[in-house]
N, C-alpha and C positions, 0 to 999 in steps of 0.2 A: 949737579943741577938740583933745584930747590922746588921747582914746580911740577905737576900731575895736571892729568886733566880734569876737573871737578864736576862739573855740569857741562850736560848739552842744551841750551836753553832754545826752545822750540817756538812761533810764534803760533799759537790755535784758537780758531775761531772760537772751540765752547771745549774748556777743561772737560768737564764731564765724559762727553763720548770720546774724546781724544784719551784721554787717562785709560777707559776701558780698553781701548784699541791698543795702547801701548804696550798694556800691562800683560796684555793675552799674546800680543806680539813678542814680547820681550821676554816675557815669565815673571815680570817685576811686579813689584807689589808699592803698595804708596808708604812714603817714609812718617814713622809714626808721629813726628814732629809736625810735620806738612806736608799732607794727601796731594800739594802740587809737585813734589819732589817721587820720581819715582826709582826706586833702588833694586837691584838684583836681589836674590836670597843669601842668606848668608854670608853677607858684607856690605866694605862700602865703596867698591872701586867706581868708577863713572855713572853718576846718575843723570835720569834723563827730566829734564825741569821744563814744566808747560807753563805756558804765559799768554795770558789774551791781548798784552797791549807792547810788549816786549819785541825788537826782533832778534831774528837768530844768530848768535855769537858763543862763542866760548867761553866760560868761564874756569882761569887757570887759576887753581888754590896752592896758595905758598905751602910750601911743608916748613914748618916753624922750626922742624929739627935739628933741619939742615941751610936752613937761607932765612933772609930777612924780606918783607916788604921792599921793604927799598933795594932791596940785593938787588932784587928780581926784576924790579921796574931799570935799572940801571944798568941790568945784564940787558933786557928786550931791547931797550932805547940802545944801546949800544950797538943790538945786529940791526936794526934801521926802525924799531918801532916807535913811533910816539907818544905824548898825552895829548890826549882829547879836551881840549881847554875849555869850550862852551858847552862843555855836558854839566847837565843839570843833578847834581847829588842829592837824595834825601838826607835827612841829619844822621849824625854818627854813622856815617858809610864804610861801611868797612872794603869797600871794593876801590878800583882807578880803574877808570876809561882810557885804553890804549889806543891806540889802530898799528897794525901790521902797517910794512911797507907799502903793500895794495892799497891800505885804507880799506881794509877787513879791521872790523871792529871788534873787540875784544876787554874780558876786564880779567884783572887782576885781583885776587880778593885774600884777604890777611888772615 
């Protein structure tokens, strides 16, 4: 299997105090790339990503090592997941919009 769990992507009223709250909750500290990413010490297993206009979903990051993009979208759709055809992409996206068999939303990211 070629995926991990990448992010937890959080919907929050105001990054700020939510961050603080996380970080004291968690022990995490903000990832030095982008203080909206917040990561554990000492690695990089599951980070917790705050978002004010985003809701909450999963985001599964391919492992390049071992799977492709499309492996992965092919292996999901295959146990019953979808694409999300009228979702809206910013340019060079490096993600796909899936949904779960629920129609739990979810992306994929390369």
């Amino acid at each position: 299997m070629g995926l991990t769990l990448g992010a937890i992507v959080l919907n929050v009223k105001d990054i700020g105090p939510a961050a603080e709250f996380w970080r004291q909750a968690l022990g995490y500290g903000a990832a030095p790339d982008n203080p909206d990413f917040l990561v554990p010490p000492g690695g990089r297993p599951t980070e917790l990503h705050l978002d004010e206009t985003d809701r909450t979903h999963l985001d599964l990051w391919v492992d390049r090592s071992t799977s492709t993009v499309e492996a992965e979208i092919d292996r999901l759709i295959a146990l019953g997941a979808r694409r999300v055809e009228d979702w809206t992409y910013p340019p060079n996206a490096d993600f796909v919009v899936l949904a779960a068999p629920d129609d739990t939303v979810f992306c994929v990211i390369g």
